[in-house]
C-alpha positions in Angstrom: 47.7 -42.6 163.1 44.7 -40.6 163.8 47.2 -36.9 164.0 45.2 -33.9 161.9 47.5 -31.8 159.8 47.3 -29.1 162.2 48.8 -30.9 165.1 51.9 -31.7 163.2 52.3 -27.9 162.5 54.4 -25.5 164.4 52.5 -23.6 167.1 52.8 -19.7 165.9 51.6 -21.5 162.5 48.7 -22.5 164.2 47.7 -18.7 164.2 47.9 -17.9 160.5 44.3 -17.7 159.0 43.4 -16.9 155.3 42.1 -13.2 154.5 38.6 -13.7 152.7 38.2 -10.8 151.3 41.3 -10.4 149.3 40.9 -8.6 145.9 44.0 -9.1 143.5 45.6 -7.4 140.5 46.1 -9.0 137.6 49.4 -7.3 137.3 50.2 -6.5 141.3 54.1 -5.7 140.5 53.1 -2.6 137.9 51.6 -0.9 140.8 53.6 2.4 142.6 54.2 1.9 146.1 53.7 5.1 147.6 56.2 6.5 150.6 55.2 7.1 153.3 51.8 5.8 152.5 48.5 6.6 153.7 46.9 5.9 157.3 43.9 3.6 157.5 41.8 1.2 158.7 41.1 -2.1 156.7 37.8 -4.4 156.9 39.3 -8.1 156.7 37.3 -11.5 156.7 39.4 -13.8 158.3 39.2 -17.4 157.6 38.0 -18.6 161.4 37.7 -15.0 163.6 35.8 -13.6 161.0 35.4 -9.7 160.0 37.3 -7.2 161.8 38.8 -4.1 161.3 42.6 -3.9 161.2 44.7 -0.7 161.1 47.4 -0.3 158.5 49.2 1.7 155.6 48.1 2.0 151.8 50.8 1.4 149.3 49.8 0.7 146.4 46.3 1.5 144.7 43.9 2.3 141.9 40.4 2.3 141.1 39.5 -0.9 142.4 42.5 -2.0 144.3 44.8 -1.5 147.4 47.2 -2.7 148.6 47.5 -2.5 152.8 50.4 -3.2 155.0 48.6 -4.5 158.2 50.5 -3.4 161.1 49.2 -5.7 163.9 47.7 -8.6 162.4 48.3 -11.5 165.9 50.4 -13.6 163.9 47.5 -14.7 161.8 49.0 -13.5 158.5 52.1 -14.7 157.0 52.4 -12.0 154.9 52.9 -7.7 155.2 49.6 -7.1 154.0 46.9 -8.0 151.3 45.0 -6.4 148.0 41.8 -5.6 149.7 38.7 -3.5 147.0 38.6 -0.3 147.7 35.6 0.1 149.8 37.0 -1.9 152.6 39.6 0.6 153.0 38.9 3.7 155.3 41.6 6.5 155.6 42.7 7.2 159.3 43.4 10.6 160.5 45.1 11.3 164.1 42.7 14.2 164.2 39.4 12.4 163.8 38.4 10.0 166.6 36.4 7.9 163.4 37.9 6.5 160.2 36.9 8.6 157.0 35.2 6.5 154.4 37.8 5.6 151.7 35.6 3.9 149.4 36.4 7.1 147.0 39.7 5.8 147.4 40.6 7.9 143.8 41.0 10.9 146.0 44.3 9.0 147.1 45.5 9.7 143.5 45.7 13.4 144.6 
């Protein structure tokens, strides 16, 4: 009858958007999640707004992963949070006006 998909969807699912940047794990589950986490600010590629940055909590990492609890995504993710690499994670301080560079994200290991 002519209706695309997206008008037979609810309208907060209307919102949700794919993250195009997401880097996963091969074995996400083996990963530590850390408590309380660390502070920072994510670079995400969003399927139709495009890149912006996005502040959130670290969880779980390595070398070349993290995992980011986004705390105020609009209702475009369906999700927490997503396995970003780790040079589009910056650490957040309350003290600094400016994100810190994370993409040394090893010194999280510390």
């Amino acid at each position: 009858m002519g209706l695309g998909k997206d008008r037979m969807r609810p309208p907060h699912l209307l919102r949700e958007q794919a993250i195009l940047n997401t880097h996963w794990p091969a074995n996400p589950r083996s990963y530590r999640t850390h408590h309380p986490g660390v502070p920072v600010r994510a670079r995400v590629i969003w399927e139709r707004d495009g890149v912006e940055y996005v502040e959130g909590v670290a969880r779980r990492w390595d070398a070349k992963h993290v995992y980011v609890e986004i705390l105020r995504s609009g209702g475009r993710l369906n999700t927490n949070g997503c396995w970003l690499k780790p040079c589009d994670v910056y650490r957040s301080s309350p003290d600094v006006k400016h994100s810190t560079s994370a993409c040394e994200i090893r010194a999280l290991h510390k």
